[in-house]
C-alpha positions, 0 to 999 in steps of 0.5 A, a space after each residue: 555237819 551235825 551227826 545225825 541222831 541215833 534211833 530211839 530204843 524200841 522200849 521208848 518207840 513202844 512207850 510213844 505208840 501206846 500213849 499217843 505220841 506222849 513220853 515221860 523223860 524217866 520212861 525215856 531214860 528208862 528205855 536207854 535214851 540218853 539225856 542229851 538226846 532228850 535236850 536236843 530233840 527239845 532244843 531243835 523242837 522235834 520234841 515238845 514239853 507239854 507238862 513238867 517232864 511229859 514229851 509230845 513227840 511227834 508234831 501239832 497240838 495236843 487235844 483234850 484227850 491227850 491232855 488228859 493223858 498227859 496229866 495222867 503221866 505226869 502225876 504218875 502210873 498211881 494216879 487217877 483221873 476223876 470227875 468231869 475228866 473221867 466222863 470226858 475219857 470215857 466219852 459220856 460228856 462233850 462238854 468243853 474240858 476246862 480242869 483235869 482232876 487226879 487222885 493221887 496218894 502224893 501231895 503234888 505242886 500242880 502247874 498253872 496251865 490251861 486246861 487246869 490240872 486239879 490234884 487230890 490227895 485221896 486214895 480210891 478202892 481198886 473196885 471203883 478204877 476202870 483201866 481205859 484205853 490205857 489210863 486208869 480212871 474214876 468210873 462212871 458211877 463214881 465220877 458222876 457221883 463226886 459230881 453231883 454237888 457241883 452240876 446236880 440232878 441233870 447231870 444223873 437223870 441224863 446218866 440213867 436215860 442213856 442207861 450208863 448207870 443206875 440210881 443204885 450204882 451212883 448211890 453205892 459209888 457216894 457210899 465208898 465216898 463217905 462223908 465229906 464236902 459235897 456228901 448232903 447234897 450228894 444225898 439229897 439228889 440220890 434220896 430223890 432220884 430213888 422216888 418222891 421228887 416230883 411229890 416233894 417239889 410240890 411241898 417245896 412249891 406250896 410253902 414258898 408260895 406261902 412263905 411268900 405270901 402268894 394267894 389265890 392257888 389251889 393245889 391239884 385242882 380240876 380244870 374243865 378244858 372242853 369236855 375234859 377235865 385236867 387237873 394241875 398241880 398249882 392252879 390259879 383259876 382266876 387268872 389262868 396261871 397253871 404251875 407244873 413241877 417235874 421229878 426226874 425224867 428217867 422215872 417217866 415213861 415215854 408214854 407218860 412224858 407224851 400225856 404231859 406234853 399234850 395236856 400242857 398243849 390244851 391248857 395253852 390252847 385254851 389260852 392258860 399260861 404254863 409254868 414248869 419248875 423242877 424238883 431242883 430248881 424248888 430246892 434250890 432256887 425257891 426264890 427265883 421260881 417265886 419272882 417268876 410266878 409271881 411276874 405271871 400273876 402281875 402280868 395276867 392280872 393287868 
């Protein structure tokens, strides 16, 4: 009959509990668990391997989160989370984690997993790390700023409404970033986000449309609903076609945000077709919104 086990150490007990089950093996030979022991909780599964050297050690499937956290240890104690994994952590995103970036001041081989384990070699002043429920990790204003190349205005617009952050905190956080791949984008959304989008996704509107070859608009015009009149931003009067275009929400009051919505109920009451593109959308995807107006025109004018 196999001898049982000996107890694990109370430094590798207290290591398990701190870090939800997980346990690195140099933290376990640290603690004096031997190795042979280690192999034969793997070896009778009492014990899983979830990444090169980083345990499970209690039953089930390890979460997101502890995913993240198994990353975190297995890139060591120097490391940081960054990025969408960050947010995830700090619980200011629910999107599904599909990739777990580090920073890390070593090169290191990265295993093929899934979710992805993505390493950086960057080094990231201590000002932008927070300690967070055990790991260290990116900011918030400074993983949505690494971000924001990748999943644009939105993702800071719903940043600020929520009040995680400000426009100036995201702002400094691409400054201590510096120069680099992402960094003119990252400047531009900023550049807007302080002020002039909305002004600024007209003048982007009104050269496509004349980059198009689109006539027949007339910008900021009046239109007489009823006893009132509107104006709109594009308006194709002979078709009733009108053209909206949206700055960033956070810069809108409630008040403001219900007017607009109440002036585009009565432009459609009165039977217009309305349009609304935002300030990225203009920058980014001109043509498409283009084909889109341009689509409106042939068809109200069939």
């Amino acid at each position: 009959m196999p001898r049982p086990a000996p107890p694990l150490p109370s430094r590798a007990a207290d290591h398990i509990r701190r870090q939800c089950g997980l346990l690195t093996r140099s933290q376990a030979l640290g603690a004096g668990v031997p190795a042979w022991q280690i192999e034969g909780f793997l070896r009778r599964e009492q014990w899983s391997r979830v990444l090169p050297s980083v345990y499970l050690t209690n039953p089930g499937k390890l979460d997101d989160l502890g995913f993240i956290r198994a990353a975190q240890l297995w890139a060591g104690p120097d490391s940081i989370v960054t990025g969408a994994a960050a947010l995830f952590w700090q619980r200011r995103s629910d999107a599904p984690l599909d990739r777990v970036d580090l920073a890390t001041p070593n090169r290191l081989r990265v295993p093929e997993l899934k979710p992805r384990i993505v390493a950086h070699r960057q080094r990231i002043h201590d000002f932008w790390i927070a300690y967070w429920n055990g790991i260290r990790v990116a900011r918030t204003e400074f993983a949505i700023a690494q971000l924001l190349p990748v999943q644009g205005p939105e993702l800071l617009d719903n940043a600020v409404r929520r009040r995680w952050v400000s426009v100036e905190m995201v702002l400094e956080a691409h400054r201590a970033l510096g120069v680099g791949r992402g960094s003119v984008a990252r400047a531009q959304i900023l550049r807007a986000a302080e002020g002039g989008a909305e002004s600024e996704a007209e003048r982007l509107l009104h050269r496509a449309l004349r980059d198009a070859g689109i006539t027949g608009w007339v910008a900021n015009a009046p239109v007489r609903l009823g006893l009132t009149n509107r104006v709109g931003d594009i308006v194709f009067p002979g078709i009733k076609l009108l053209v909206e275009v949206d700055g960033f929400a956070f810069h809108t009051s409630h008040e403001r945000f219900a007017a607009d919505r109440a002036r585009q109920n009565e432009f459609a009451i009165a039977g217009w077709t309305v349009l609304r593109f935002t300030w990225w959308q203009l920058r980014q995807e001109p043509d498409r919104a283009v084909r889109e107006i341009r689509a409106a025109i042939q068809q109200l004018s069939g």
